[in-house]
N, C-alpha and C positions, 0 to 999 in steps of 0.2 A: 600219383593220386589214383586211387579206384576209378575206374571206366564208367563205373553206373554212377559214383559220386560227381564225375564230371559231367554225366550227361544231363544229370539234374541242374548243376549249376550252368551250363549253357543253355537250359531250358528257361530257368529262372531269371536269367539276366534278358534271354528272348522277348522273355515276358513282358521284363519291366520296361526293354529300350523299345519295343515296338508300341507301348503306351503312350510314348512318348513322338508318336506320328500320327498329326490329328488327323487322318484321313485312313489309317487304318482296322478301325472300323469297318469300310465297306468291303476290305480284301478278307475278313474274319468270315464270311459266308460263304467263301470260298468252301469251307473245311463242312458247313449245314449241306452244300447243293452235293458233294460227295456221298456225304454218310445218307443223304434221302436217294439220292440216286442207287446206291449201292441199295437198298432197302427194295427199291424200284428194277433195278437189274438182275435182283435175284428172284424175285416173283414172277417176272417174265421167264425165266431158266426153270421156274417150279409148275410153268405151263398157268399162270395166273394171271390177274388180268390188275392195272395200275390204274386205279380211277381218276387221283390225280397226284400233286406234288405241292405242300407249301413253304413259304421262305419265309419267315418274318422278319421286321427289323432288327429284335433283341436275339437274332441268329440262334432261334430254335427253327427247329423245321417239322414236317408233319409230312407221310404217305399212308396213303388209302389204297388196299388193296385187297382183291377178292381173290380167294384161294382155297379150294376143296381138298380137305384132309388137314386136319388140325397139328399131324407134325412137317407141313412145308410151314409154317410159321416160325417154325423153330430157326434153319437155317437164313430167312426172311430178317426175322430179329436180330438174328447177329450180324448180319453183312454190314450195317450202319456204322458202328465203329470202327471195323474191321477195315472196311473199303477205306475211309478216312486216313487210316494210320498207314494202310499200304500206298494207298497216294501218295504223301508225304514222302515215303521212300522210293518211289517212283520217281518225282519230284527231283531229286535229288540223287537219281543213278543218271538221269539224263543231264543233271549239271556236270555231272564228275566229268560224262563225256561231249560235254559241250555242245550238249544236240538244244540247248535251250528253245530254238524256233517250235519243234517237235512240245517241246513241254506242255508251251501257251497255246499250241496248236489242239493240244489233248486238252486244256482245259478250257478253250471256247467249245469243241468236241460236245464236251458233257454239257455245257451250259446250251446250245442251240438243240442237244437232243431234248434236254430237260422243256427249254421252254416249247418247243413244238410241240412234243406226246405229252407233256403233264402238268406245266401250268397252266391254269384258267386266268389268274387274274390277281389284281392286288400287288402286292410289295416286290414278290417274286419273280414277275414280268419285268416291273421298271428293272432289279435288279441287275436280272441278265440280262438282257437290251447295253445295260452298260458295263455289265464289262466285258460283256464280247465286243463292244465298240472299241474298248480302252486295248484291249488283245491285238485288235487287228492295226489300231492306232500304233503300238509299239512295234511291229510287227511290218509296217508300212514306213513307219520314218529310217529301219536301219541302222540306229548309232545303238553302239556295240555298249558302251556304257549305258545307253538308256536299258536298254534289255536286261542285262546282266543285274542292276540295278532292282528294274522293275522283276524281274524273273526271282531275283532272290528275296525279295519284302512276299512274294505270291507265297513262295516256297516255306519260309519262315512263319509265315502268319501261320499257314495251313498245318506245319510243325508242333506248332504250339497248341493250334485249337485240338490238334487230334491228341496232345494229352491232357489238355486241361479238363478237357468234354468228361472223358473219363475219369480223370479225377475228383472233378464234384459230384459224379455220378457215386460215385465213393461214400462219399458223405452223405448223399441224400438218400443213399440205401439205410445207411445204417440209422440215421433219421426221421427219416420221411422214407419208408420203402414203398408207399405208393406214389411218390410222386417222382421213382426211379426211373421213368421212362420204360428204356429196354431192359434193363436189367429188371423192373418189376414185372416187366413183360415176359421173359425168360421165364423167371420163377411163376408164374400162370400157369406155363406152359408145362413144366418142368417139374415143377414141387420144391425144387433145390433155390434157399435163400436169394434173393435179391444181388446180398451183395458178395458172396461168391461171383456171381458174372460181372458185377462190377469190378472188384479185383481182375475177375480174367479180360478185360476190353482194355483196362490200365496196365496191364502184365503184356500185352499186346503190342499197345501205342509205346510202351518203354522200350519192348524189344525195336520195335520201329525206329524210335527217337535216336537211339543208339546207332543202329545200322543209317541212318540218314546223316546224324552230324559226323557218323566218322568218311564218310562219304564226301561230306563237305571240306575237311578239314586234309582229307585225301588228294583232293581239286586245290586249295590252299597250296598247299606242299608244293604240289606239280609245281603251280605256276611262280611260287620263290625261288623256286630251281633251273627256270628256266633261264 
């Protein structure tokens, strides 16, 4: 079978078996606190200043940031998806090599920087409060199943949001292009269509998806062989 036909259909089945975990919902912000971070890391590199950071419950996110010269916006704009999908494969180079402790470690990392410099308040806060409790909880008990377990629903969840994000970003360009987010942000910026950049943030997270699940299925292998 084609490579990119299978990474759809492991994407797709992602989709559906993790719907199917009524508590995954809360790991889906996982893939929001990235792509705001990522939005937030690159404005500090562009010498700007991150006023703040929000998270809501329906796992959109929002950053505020001030920045002198109208093209650091540009590379600002695109970090969001970008950082997300590279996560993901992040994610998922350190399961091949078993560093999992390292993973959770990176992902309370961004959660305690987040909540210290940029969130104020609301949804965001309680958020990361808890899952950096729930990180250092797996993290503190030891059993090799509970991690593995819990490390790969973080991995997976964060997998799928970084291409689903972009994919209805897809459709809402070509829809609704004002209601594109970045990508109608881009085109502000830019002059070039909405959903051009949405193609390219989805062209992105696919190359992503790919190199993560053969990643996974890498680690798989190993460990049948062993």
């Amino acid at each position: 079978m084609n490579k990119w036909a299978l990474t759809v259909i492991y994407l797709l089945a992602c989709a559906f078996l993790t719907r199917l975990i009524p508590f995954s919902s809360f790991f889906r912000t996982v893939d929001t606190l990235v792509h705001e971070f990522g939005h937030a890391a690159v404005t500090l590199l562009m010498s700007g200043r991150v006023l703040s950071i929000e998270l809501h419950a329906d796992h959109s996110g929002l950053t505020r940031s001030l920045l002198q010269g109208q093209w650091k916006f540009v590379p600002v704009t695109l970090a969001g998806y970008i950082a997300a999908s590279l996560f993901a494969v992040l994610l998922f180079w350190l399961y091949d090599r078993g560093r999992l402790r390292t993973g959770l470690a990176v992902c309370s990392s961004i959660a305690l920087a987040t909540l210290v410099f940029f969130v104020r308040s609301g949804y965001g806060t309680t958020w990361l409060i808890g899952f950096v409790a729930l990180n250092l909880a797996v993290l503190l008990i030891r059993k090799a199943w509970l991690m593995k377990t819990y490390y790969l629903l973080v991995a997976f969840l964060s997998l799928e949001e970084s291409v689903l994000g972009p994919a209805f970003l897809v459709y809402a360009s070509v829809t609704r292009p004002a209601a594109s987010g970045d990508a109608y942000g881009m085109q502000n910026l830019t002059g070039v269509p909405a959903v051009a950049w949405a193609l390219l943030f989805l062209g992105v997270a696919l190359l992503c998806a790919r190199s993560s699940l053969r990643l996974f299925l890498k680690r798989r292998t190993a460990q049948a062989n062993e």
